[in-house]
C-alpha positions in Angstrom: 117.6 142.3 61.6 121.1 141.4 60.9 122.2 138.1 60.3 124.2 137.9 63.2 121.4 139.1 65.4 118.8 136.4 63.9 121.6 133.6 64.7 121.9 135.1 68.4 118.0 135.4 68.6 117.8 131.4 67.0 120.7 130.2 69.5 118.5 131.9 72.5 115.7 130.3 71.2 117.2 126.6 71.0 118.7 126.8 74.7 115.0 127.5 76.0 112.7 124.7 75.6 109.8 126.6 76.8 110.8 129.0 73.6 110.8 126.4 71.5 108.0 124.2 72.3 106.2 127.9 72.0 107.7 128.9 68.8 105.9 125.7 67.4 102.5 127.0 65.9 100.8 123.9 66.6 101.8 123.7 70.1 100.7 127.3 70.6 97.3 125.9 69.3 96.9 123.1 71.8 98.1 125.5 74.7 95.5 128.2 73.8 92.9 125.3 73.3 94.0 123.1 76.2 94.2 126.4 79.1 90.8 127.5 77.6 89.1 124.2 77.8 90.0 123.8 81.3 89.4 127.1 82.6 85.7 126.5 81.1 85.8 123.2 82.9 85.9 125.1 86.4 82.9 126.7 85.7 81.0 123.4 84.6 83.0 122.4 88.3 81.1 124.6 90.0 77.9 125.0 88.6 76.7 121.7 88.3 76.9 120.8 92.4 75.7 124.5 93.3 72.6 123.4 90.7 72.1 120.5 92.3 72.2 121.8 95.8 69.4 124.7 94.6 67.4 121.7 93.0 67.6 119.0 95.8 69.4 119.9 98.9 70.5 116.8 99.1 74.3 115.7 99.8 73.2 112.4 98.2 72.1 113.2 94.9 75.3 115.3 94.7 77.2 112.2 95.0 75.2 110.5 92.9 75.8 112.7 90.1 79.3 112.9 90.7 79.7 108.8 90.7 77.6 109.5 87.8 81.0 110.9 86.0 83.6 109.1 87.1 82.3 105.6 86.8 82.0 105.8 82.9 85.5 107.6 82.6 87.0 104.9 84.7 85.0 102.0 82.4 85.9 103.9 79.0 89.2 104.6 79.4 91.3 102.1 78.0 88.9 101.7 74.7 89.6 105.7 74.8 92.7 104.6 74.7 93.1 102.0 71.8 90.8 104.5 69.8 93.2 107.3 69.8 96.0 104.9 68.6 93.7 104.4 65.7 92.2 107.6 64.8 94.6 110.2 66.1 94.4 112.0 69.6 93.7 115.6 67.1 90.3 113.7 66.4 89.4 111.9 69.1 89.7 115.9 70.9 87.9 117.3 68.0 84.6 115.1 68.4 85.4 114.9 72.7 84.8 119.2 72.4 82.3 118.9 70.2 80.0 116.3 71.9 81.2 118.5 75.1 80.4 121.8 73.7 76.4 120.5 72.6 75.7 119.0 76.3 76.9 122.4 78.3 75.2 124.2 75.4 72.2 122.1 76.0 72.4 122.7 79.5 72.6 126.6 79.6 69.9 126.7 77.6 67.7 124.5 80.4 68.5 126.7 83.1 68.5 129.8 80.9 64.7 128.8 80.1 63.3 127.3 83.7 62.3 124.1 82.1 66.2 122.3 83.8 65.4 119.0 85.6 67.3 116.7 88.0 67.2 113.8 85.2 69.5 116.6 83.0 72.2 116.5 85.2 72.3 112.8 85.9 72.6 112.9 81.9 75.4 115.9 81.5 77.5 113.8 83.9 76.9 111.1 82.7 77.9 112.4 79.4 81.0 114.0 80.6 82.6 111.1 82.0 81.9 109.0 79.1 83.4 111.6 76.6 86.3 112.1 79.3 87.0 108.5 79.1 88.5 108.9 75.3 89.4 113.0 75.9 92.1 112.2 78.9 94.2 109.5 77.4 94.1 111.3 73.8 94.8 114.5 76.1 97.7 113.2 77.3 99.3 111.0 73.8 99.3 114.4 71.5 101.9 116.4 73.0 104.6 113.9 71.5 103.6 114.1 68.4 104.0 118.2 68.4 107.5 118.5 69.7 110.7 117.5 69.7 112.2 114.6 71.8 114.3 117.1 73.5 111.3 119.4 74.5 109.1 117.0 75.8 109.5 117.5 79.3 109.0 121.2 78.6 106.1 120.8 76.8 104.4 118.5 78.8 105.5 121.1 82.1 103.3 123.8 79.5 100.7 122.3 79.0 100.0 120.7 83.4 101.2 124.4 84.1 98.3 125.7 82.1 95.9 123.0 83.3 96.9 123.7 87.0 96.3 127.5 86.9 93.5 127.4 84.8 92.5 125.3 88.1 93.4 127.8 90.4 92.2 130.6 88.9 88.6 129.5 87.4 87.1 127.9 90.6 86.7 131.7 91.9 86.3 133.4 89.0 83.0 130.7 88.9 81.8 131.6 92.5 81.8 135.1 91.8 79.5 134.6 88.3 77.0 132.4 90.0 77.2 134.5 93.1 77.0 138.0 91.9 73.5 136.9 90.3 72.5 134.7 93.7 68.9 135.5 93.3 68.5 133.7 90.0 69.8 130.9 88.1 70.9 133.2 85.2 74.2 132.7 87.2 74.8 128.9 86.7 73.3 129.2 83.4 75.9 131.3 82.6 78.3 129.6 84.0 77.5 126.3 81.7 77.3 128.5 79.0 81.4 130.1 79.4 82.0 126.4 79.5 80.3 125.5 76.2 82.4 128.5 74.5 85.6 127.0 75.6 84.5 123.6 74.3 84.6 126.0 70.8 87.5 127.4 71.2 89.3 124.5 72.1 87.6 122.5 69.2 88.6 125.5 66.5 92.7 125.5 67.9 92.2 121.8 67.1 90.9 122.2 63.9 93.6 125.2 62.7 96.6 122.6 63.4 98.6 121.5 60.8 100.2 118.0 61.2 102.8 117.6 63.4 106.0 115.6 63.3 105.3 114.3 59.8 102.2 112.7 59.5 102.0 111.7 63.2 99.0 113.9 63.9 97.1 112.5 61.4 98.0 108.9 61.0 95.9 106.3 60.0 96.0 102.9 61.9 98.0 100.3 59.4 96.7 97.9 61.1 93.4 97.6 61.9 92.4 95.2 64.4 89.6 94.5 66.8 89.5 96.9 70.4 89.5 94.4 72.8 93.3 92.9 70.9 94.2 96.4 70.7 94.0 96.9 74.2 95.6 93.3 75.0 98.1 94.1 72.9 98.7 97.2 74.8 99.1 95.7 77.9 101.5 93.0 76.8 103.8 95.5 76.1 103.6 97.1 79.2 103.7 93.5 81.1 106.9 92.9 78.7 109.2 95.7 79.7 110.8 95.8 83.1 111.0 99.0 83.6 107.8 100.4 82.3 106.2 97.3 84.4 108.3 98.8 87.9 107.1 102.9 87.3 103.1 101.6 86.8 103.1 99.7 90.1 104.8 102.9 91.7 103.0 105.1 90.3 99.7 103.1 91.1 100.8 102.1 95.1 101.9 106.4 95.3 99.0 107.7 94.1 96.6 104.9 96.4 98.1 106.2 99.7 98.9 110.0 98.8 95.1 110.7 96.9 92.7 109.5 99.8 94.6 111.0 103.1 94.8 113.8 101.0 91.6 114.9 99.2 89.4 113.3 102.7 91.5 114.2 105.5 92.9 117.6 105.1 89.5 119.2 105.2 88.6 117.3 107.6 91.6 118.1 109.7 90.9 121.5 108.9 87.4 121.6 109.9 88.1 119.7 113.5 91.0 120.9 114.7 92.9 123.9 112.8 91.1 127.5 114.3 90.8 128.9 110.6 88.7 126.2 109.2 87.3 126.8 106.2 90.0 129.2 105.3 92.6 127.1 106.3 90.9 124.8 104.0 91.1 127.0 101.2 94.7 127.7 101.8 95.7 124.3 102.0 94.2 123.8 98.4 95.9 126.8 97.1 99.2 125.4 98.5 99.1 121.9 96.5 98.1 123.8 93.6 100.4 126.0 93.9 103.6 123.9 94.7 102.5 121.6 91.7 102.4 124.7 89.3 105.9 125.7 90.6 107.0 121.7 89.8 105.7 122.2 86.5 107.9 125.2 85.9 110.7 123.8 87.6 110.5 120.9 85.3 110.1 122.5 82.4 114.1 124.4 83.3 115.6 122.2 84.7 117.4 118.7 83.0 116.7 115.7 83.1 118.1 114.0 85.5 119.8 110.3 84.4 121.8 107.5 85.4 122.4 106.6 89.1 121.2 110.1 90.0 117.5 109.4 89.0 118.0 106.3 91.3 118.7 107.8 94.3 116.5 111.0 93.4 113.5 108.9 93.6 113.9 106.8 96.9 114.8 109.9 98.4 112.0 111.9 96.8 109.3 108.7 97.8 110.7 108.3 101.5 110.4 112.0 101.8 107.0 112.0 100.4 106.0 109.4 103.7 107.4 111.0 106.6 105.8 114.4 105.1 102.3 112.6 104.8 103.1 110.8 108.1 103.7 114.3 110.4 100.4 115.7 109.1 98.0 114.4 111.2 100.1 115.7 114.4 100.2 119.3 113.3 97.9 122.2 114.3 99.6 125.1 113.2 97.9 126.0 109.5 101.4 128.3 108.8 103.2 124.7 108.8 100.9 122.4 107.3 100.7 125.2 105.0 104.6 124.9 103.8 104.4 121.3 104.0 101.5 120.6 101.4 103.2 123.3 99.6 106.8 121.4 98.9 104.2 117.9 98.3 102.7 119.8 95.6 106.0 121.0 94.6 107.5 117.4 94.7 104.6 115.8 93.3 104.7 118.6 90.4 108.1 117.7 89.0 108.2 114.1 89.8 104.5 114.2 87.6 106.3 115.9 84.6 109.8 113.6 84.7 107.6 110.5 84.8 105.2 111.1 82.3 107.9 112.2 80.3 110.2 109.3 81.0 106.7 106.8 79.8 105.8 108.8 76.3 109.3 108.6 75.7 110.1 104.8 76.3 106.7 104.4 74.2 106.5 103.5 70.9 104.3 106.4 69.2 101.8 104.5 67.8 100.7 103.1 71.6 101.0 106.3 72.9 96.9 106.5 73.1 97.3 103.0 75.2 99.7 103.7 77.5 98.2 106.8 78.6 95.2 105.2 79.2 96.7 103.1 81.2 98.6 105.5 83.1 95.8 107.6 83.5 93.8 104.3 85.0 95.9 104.1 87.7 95.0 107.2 89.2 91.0 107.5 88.2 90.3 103.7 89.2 92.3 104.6 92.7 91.5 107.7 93.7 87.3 106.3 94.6 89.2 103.3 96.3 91.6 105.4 98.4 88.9 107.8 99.4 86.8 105.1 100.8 89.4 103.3 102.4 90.2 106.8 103.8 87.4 108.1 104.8 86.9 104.5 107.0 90.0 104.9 108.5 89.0 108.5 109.6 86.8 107.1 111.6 88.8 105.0 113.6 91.6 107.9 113.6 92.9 110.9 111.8 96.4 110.8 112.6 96.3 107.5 112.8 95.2 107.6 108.8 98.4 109.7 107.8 100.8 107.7 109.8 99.4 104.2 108.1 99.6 106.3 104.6 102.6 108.2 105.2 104.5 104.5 106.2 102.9 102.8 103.4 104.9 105.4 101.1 108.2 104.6 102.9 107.6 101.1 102.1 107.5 102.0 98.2 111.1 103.2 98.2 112.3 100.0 100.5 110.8 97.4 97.6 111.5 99.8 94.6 115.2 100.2 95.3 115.6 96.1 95.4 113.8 95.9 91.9 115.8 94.8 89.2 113.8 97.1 87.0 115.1 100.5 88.9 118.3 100.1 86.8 116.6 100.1 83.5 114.7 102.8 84.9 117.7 104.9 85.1 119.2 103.3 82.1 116.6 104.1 79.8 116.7 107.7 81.1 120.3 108.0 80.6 119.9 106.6 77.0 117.7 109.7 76.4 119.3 112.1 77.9 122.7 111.1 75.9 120.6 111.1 72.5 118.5 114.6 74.0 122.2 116.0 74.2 123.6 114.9 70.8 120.2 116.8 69.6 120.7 120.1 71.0 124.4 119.8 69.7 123.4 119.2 65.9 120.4 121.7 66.5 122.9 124.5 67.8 125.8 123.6 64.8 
């Protein structure tokens, strides 16, 4: 390769940042590790209420072991996250896959054997969602340290884009194991097993990284302090600036009245009143999927927007979001709702990727693990709220549950846009953006 040519290929490479951020050999570690983990996961997804169901029958005990998971995840969370400001996220992962990789291993081996028992999975899920509790906010702190400031928004768009069609993908990929061998339970024991080998996998791309920016990846806390002041101190700094204070409560009040009407009543409005039921159902799931993996991509491409733009982007983006959510629970034609959840999935997608980005960048790198937790908080402590609250409003009306939700979310936009805090929203983004700019320039001289 001439020099010329290598300069051409390295300019090509620097005006990608999906190229780049998959040019990094660490990155490509945590990708591999990360889409193989959670394509594992879908089999564990599956398994564990078809098990249950074989065992009990009963709906009950299925949500038992359910609660069972995300109770302790909810609890653990921020102590998840002050430990991976102290250790590292790489080893917090590292004993998360580990610990993971023994239980489903553990597990597989029950059902391989006949001697599984309802008291097991009360344990695994239990398990799970304790481990998950320290895995999602370390999950979600390590991607900074691997890439450039510039890239982040790419490589954050990577690594969801993974997750979400690891999601899409492994769900049936699960029903057909565990249903091709319907006359045993070598199907689910299988199926706990795939999910222990990604555990490996994942663990062993961990373990092959070298540090990342510096010695980010493998820091040391400088000073060490007690959890409980850790996490205080965490959330003092979050209290303390405007801006981050503004995007939590947003994000918090979005995710209450989008989750619930969401995840309870489009199946049930599929069930009651579209003709395809369960296969509307099925579509309607494929279409948030889907439109969030196409925001994913789109934010990975695409630059960040900054200044007054962002402004206006996101009012217009939230008020959109409510009369979308509103017109739902009117609609009977499964071709509409079909297009609709598809552009909230796409919305939802790239507004996901520009805010997380926006936070880990506005973050200082050593609360990273903190504010994650945080952030992740406000979406696992909700989502049981705004299901219940959901599934009570049902009751008393379906449409009437997606007109309350879907004017709760035009509300958001109405108080947000007369929060001092919106302009040092967009003035923080603008600050990056500049300095993301200046970057690429030195990069490309």
């Amino acid at each position: 390769m001439t020099k010329s040519t290598m300069s051409e290929s390295t300019n090509t490479v620097s005006k990608n940042p999906i190229a780049r951020v998959l040019s990094l050999r660490d990155f490509r570690l945590l990708f591999a590790g990360t889409a193989t983990s959670i394509l594992g996961d879908q089999f564990y997804l599956i398994a564990t209420p078809w098990l249950v169901l074989q065992l009990t029958n009963d709906p009950l005990v299925l949500g038992l072991v359910i609660a069972l998971g995300g109770v302790p995840r909810a609890v653990f969370m921020l102590i998840g996250g002050a430990l991976t400001d102290r250790f590292s996220p790489r080893t917090i992962l590292i004993a998360a896959d580990l610990l993971r990789l023994v239980l489903t291993g553990l597990m597989a081996l029950a059902v391989f054997t006949g001697a599984v028992q309802l008291w097991m999975l009360y344990a695994i899920s239990l398990g799970f969602g304790l481990v998950a509790g320290f895995a999602v906010p370390a999950g979600n702190s390590i991607v900074p340290l691997l890439v450039e400031d510039r890239d982040l928004q790419a490589g954050n768009s990577v690594i969801l884009g993974s997750s979400q069609l690891a999601g899409f993908i492994g769900p049936t990929l699960a029903g057909l194991l565990i249903g091709g061998l319907s006359n045993s339970t070598w199907g689910v024991a299988f199926a706990f097993a795939v999910d222990s080998l990604s555990f490996a996998v994942s663990a062993a791309a961990l373990l092959l990284m070298r540090s990342g920016r510096g010695n980010a990846l493998v820091r040391a806390d400088e000073r060490p302090e007690g959890i409980l002041r850790s996490i205080l101190a965490g959330m003092k700094f979050l209290w303390n600036d405007q801006a981050l204070r503004l995007m939590f409560v947003v994000v918090a009040a979005v995710n209450f009245l989008f989750i619930g009407p969401v995840l309870i009543g489009v199946p049930v409005l599929a069930n009651n009143y579209l003709p395809e039921g369960a296969v509307a159902f099925g579509l309607l799931v494929s279409g948030v999927a889907g439109g969030n993996l196409i925001g994913y991509i789109l934010a990975a491409q695409l630059p960040r927007p900054s200044g007054k733009f962002i402004q206006v982007f996101l009012l217009v983006a939230l008020a959109a979001f409510g009369l979308a959510i509103g017109s739902i629970g009117f609609i009977r034609l499964t071709g509409v709702l079909l297009c609709i959840i598809f552009l909230l999935g796409l919305g939802n997608g790239y507004i996901t990727i520009l805010v997380l980005t926006w936070i880990q960048s506005r973050t200082p790198r050593d609360m990273l693990g903190r504010m994650m937790s945080m952030l992740m908080l406000t979406n696992t402590g909700l989502s049981p709220i705004s299901q219940a609250v959901s599934g009570a409003v049902i009751k008393w009306s379906l449409p009437g549950l997606f007109v309350v939700a879907g004017a709760g979310l035009l509300l958001v936009p109405l108080w947000t846009a007369r929060q001092p805090g919106l302009k040092a929203v967009s003035e923080g983004l603008a600050m990056n953006t500049d300095r993301f700019a200046k970057e690429l320039v030195n990069s490309d001289e």
